[in-house]
C-alpha positions as CSV (number, residue, x, y, z in Angstrom):
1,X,128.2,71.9,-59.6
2,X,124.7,73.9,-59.2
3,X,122.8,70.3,-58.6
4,X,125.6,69.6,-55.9
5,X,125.3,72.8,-54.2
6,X,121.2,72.6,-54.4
7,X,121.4,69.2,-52.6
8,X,124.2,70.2,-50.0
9,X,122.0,73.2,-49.4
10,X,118.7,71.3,-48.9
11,X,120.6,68.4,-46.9
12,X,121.6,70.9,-44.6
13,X,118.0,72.7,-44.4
14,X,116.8,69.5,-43.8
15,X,119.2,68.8,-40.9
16,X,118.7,72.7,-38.9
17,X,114.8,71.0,-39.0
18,X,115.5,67.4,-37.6
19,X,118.4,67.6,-35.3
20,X,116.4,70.4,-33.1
21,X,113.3,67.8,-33.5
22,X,115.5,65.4,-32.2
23,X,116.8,66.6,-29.1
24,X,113.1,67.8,-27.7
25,X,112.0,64.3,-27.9
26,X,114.9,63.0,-25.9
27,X,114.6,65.7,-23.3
28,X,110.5,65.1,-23.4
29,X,111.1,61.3,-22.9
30,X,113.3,61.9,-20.0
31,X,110.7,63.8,-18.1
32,X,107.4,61.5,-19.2
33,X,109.6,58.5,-18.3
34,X,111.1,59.7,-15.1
35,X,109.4,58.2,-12.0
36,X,108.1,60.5,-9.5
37,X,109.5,60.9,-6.1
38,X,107.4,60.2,-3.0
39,X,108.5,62.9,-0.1
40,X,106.4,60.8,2.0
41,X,108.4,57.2,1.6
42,X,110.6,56.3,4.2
43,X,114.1,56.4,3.1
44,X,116.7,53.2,3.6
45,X,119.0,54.7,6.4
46,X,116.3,56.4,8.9
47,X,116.1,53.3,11.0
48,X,118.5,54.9,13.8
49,X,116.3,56.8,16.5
50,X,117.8,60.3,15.6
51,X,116.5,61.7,19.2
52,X,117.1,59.0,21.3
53,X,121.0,59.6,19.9
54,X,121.0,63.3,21.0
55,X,119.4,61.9,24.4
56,X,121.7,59.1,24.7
57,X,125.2,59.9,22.6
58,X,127.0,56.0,21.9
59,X,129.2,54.8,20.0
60,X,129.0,51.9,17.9
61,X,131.6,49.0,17.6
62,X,134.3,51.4,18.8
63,X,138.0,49.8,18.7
64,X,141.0,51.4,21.0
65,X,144.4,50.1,20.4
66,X,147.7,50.6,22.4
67,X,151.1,49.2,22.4
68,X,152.0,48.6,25.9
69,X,155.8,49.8,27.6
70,X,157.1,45.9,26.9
71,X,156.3,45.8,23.4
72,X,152.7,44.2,23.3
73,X,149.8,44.7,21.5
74,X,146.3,45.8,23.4
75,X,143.4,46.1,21.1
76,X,139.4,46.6,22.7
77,X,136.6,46.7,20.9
78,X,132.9,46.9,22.0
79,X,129.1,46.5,20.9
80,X,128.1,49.8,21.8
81,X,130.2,52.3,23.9
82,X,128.2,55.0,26.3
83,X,130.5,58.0,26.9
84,X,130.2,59.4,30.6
85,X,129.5,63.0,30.2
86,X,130.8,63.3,34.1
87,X,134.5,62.6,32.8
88,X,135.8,63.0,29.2
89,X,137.5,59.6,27.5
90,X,135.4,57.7,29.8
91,X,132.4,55.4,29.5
92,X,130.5,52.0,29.5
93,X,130.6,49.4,26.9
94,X,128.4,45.9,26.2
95,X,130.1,42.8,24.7
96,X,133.4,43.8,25.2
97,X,136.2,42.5,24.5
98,X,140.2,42.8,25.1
99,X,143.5,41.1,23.2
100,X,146.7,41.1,24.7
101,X,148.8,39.8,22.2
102,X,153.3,39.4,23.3
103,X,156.3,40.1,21.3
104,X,156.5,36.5,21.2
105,X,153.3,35.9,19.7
106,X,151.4,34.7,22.8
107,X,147.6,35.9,23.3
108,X,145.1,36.1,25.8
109,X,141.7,37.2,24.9
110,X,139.3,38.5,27.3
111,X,135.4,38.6,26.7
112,X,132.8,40.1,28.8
113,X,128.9,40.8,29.0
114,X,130.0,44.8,29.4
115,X,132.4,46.6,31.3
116,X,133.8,50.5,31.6
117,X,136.9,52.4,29.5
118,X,138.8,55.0,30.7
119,X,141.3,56.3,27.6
120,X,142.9,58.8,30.1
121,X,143.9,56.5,32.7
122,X,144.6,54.0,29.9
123,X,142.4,51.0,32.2
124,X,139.4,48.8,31.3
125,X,137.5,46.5,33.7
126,X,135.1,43.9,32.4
127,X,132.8,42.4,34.4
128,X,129.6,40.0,34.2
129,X,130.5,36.9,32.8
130,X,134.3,37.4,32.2
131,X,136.3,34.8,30.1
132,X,140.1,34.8,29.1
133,X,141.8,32.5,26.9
134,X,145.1,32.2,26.8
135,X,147.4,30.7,23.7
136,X,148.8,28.3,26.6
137,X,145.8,26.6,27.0
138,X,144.6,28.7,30.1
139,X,140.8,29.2,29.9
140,X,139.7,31.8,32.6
141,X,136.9,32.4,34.4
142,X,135.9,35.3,37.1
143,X,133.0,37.9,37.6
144,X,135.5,40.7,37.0
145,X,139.1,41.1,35.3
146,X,140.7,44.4,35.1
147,X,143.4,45.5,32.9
148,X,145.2,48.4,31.8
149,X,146.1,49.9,28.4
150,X,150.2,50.8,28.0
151,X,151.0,47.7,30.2
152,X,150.9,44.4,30.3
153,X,148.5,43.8,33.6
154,X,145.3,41.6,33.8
155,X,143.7,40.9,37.4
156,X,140.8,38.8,37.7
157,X,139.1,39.0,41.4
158,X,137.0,35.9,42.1
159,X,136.5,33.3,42.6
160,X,138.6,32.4,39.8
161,X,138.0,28.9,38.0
162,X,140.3,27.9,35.3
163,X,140.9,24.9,32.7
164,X,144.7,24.8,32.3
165,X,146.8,21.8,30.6
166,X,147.6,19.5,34.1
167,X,143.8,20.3,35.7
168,X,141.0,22.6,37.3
169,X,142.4,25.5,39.2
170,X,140.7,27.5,41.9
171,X,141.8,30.8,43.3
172,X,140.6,34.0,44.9
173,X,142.5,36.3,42.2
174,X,144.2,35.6,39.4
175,X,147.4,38.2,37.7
176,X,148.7,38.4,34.4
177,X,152.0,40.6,34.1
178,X,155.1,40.7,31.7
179,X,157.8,38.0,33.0
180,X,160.8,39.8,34.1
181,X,163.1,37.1,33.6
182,X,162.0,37.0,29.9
183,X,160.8,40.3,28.3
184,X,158.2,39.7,25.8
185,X,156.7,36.5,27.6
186,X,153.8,37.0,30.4
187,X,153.9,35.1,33.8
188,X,150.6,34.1,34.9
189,X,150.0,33.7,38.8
190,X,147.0,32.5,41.0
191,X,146.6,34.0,44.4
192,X,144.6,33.4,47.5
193,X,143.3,30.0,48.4
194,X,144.4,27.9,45.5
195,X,143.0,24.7,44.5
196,X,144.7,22.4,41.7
197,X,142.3,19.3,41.0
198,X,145.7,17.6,38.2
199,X,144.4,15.4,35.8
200,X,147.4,14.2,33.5
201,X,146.9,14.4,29.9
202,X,146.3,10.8,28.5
C-alpha cells in the first residue's frame, strides 16, 4: 500500500507541474499566432458614400404592395427610390416597375425608365419609356402610364402604340379598368384617334 500511495502521490505532483505548463503554452500560442489587425485597411462594406446618403436619403430596391377594392394584386418595386422631403410617403424612383395581377389570374406588367410614388394618395405614374404587357397578348407602349394603388386603373397618355393578337393599334390614350360585367376580369379600352392596322394570325 505505501509504494501505491508514494506513486499516486508523485503522479499527482507531477500533474499540479504539467497541466499549469500546459495551458500557458496554449494561451501563448494563441497570441504569437494571432494575426494582427490593420486599423488602416479598408473594411468589405464601406463602399456606400456614407455622406452623400445623409445628403441625399434613398432607398434601395424598395417594393410596395396593395390589394386593390376588386380583389387584385398591385405590387411596385424600384432600383433606387428618392423620398421628397416636401411631402411625406412621396418620392421618385428609376427602373420601376408595376404588376397588376386579377382574381382570375390575368397580368399586366408595366416597366419604366423612372417614375414618382405617392403611398398616401395610393398613385404611381411612370414615364420615359413606358411598356405594359398584358397576359392577353397586349404589348403597350406610351411616354407615360399612370396608375393607382387600391384600384384597378392604368392610363397611358400617348401616343399609344400596341401589338395585340389581330394587329398594330394606335391611339391617343389608352385605360385599363376592372370589367363591370365580370368582377375579377379587366376591360381594356383605346381612346382618341384609333388606328387598327389587322393582320390575321396565320
Amino acid at each position: 500500500m505505501g509504494r501505491a500511495d508514494n506513486a499516486w502521490s508523485r503522479w499527482v505532483v507531477l500533474l499540479k507541474i504539467v497541466l499549469p505548463l500546459t495551458a500557458l503554452a496554449l494561451l501563448s500560442s494563441i497570441f504569437l499566432l494571432s494575426r494582427t489587425i490593420d486599423p488602416t485597411a479598408a473594411m468589405p462594406f464601406t463602399d456606400v458614400d456614407v455622406e452623400d446618403r445623409a445628403r441625399e436619403p434613398r432607398l434601395t430596391t424598395p417594393e410596395f404592395s396593395g390589394v386593390t377594392n376588386d380583389g387584385a394584386l398591385v405590387t411596385l418595386d424600384a432600383a433606387e427610390m428618392r423620398p421628397d422631403p416636401a411631402k411625406a410617403g412621396s418620392g421618385t424612383a428609376t427602373d420601376l416597375r408595376a404588376r397588376l395581377v386579377s382574381k382570375t389570374g390575368d397580368s399586366t406588367d408595366v416597366a419604366a425608365d423612372r417614375g414618382k410614388v405617392d403611398t398616401v394618395a395610393g398613385t404611381y405614374e411612370m414615364t420615359g419609356a413606358v411598356t405594359a404587357v398584358l397576359s392577353t397578348g397586349y404589348t403597350i407602349a406610351a411616354p407615360k402610364m399612370a396608375g393607382l394603388l387600391d384600384a384597378t386603373q392604368l392610363d397611358a397618355t400617348g401616343p399609344v402604340k400596341a401589338t395585340a393578337p389581330m394587329g398594330q393599334i394606335t391611339a391617343d390614350a389608352m385605360q385599363l379598368r376592372s370589367d363591370p360585367a365580370a368582377p375579377g376580369n379587366h376591360l381594356l379600352v383605346f381612346n382618341g384617334r384609333v388606328r387598327l392596322i389587322y393582320r390575321p394570325q396565320e
